[in-house]
N, C-alpha and C positions, 0 to 999 in steps of 0.2 A: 682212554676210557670214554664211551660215547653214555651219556644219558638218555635216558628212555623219558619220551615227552610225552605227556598227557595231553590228549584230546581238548582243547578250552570245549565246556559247556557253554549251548546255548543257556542264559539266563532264565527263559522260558524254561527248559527242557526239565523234567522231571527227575528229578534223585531220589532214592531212597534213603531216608531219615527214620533211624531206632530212637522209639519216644524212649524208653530208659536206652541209656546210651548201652553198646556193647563189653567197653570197658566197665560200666558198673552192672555188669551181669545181665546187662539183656539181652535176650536171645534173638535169632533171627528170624523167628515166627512171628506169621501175620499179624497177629494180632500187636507186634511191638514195630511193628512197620509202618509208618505214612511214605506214601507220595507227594512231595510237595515241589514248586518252584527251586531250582538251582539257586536263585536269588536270595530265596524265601532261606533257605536253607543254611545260606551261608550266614544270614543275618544271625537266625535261632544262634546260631553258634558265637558269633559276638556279641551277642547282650546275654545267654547263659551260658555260654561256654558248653562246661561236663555235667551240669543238672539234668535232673529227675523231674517230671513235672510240680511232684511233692514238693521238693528244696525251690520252685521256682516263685511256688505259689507261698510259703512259707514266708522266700524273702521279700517279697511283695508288700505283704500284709507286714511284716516285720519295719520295713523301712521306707516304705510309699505309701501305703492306705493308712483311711482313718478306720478305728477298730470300730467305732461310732455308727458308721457305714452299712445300711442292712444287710444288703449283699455281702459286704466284705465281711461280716458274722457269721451268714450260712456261709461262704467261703470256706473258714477254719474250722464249721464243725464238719463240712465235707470232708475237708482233710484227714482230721483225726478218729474220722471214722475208722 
């Protein structure tokens, strides 16, 4: 049984990345679509893994920001807009 090898990406080269991921129902319309670095990419995916930008921003402010923070205030009323 031979396996089928993928192509290595150049680091540079450009992937497509679904801001809400495809498994939690994002579709594959532009507008849920970036372009960004292969590098870049792979990162997004090891520090959030399957997040939402909602749940990214969420846990941020939950367990790294001070709520104190001006920015990090208008933050969460962005959010829960």
């Amino acid at each position: 049984m031979s396996k089928k090898r993928r192509k290595k990406a150049n680091e540079n080269e450009l992937t497509r990345h679904h801001i809400v991921p495809s498994s939690r129902d994002g579709g594959n319309h532009h507008s849920n679509i970036a372009l960004v670095q292969d590098k870049k990419h792979k990162a997004y995916h090891i520090m959030f893994s399957n997040m939402t930008p909602d749940e990214i921003i969420r846990d941020l402010v939950e367990n790294y920001w001070d709520e104190e923070w001006g920015w990090v205030a208008k933050a969460i009323k962005e959010v829960e807009l």
